[in-house]
N, C-alpha and C positions, 0 to 999 in steps of 0.2 A: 503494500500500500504506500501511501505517502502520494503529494501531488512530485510532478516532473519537472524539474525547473529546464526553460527553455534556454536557447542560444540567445533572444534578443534580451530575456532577463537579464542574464551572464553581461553580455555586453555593456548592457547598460551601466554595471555596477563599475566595468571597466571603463566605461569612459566616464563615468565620475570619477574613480578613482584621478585619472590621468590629468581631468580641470582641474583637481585639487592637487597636484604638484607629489601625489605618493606613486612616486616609480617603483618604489617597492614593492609596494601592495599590488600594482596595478599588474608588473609581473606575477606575483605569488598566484593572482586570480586566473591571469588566461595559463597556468600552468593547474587548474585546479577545474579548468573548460572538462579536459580529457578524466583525467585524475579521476576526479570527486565527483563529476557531473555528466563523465559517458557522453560529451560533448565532441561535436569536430568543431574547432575555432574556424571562422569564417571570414573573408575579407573585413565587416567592419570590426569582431574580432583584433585582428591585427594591426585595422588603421586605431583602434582605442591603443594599442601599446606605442605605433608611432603619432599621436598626440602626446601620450605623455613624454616620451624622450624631447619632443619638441618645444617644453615649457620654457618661457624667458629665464626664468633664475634658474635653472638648471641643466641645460640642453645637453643629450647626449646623442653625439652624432655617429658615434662607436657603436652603440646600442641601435640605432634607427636602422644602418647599415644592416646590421645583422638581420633584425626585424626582417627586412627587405628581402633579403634571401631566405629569411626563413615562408617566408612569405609565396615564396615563388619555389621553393622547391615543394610545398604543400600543395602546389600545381593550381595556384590561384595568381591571378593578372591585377599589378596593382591597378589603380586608378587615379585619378585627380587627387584627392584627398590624399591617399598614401604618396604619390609624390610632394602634393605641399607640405605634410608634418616628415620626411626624410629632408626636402632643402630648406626648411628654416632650422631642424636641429643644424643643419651644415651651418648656416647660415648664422647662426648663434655663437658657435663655436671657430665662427673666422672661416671655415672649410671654402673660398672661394670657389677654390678649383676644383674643387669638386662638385660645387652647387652647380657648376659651367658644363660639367661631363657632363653632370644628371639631364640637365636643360637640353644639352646637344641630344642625348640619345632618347628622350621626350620625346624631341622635334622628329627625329632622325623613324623612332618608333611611328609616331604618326599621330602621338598626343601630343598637344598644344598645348601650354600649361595656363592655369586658369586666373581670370581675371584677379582673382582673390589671391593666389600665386605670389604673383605677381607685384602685385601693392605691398604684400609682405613682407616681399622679399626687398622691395625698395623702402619702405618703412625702419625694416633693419639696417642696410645701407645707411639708411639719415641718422640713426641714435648711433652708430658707429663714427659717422662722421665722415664717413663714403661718400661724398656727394658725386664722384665718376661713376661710380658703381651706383647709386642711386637713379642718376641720370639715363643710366644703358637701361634698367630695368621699365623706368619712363619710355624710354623708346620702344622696349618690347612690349609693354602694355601697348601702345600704339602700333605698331607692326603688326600686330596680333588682329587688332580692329576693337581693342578697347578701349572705353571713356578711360583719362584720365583723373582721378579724383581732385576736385580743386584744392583742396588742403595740401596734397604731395605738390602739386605745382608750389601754393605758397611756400610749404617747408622748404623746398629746394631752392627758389629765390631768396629765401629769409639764411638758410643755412647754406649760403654759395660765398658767404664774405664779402659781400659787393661786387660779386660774380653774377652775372644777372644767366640762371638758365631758360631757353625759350624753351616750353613743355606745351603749347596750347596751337 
């Protein structure tokens, strides 16, 4: 007897877990999917564990990486969401060049990376102090054929030094 707790309960508790900054916990859970709950973890499963590596005060970009793979050898196809919580943990942790690989082989795959991507990734740029790096990701919002948000235009005027960037 007893009720069956499902995959999207399980989920759910992992992606609270991961808003609230416990990477601990948020592991312990999706290894508690199979475990304890006779569960197969499933895409959002995995994007709940790459949100939480991707939290501002703690980003782990080691961990997301792995995720990722672990991700794809369970023979599941990331998506939008699972690449934007892998390139802001990069992105957190400085990983330029490898936020640049992720991007290329996105594009190169035949996913676009998403407006919300995108802004976040140039968001990070701007609280780093990246304003080049801020600016290319302005371009790829626009390349792409999306709005620019008008706060990132100010931010990047405001935070250019008297450096005026055109964004509009």
């Amino acid at each position: 007897g007893g009720l069956k707790v499902t995959t999207s309960a399980v989920n759910a508790v992992l992606e609270a877990c991961g808003r609230l900054h416990q990477l601990d916990r948020t592991f312990a859970t999706f290894d508690d999917v199979r475990r304890v709950f006779d569960l197969t973890p499933d895409l959002v499963s995995y994007n709940a564990l790459l949100l939480a590596c991707a939290q501002p005060r703690a980003p782990q970009a080691g961990a997301a990486l792995r995720v990722l793979a672990d991700l794809r050898e369970a023979g599941l196809e990331p998506d939008s969401e699972s690449y934007k919580y892998v390139l802001l943990s990069l992105a957190r942790c400085g990983e330029d060049d490898q936020v640049d690989e992720i991007l290329e082989r996105m594009v190169y795959g035949g996913t676009a990376p998403s407006s919300d991507t995108l802004t976040e990734l140039c968001q990070e740029s701007l609280r780093r102090g990246d304003i080049e790096r801020a600016t290319a990701m302005v371009e790829a919002l626009r390349n792409n054929g999306h709005r620019v948000p008008s706060y990132l235009s100010y931010r990047l005027r405001r935070g250019g030094g008297g450096f005026l960037v055109r964004v509009s």
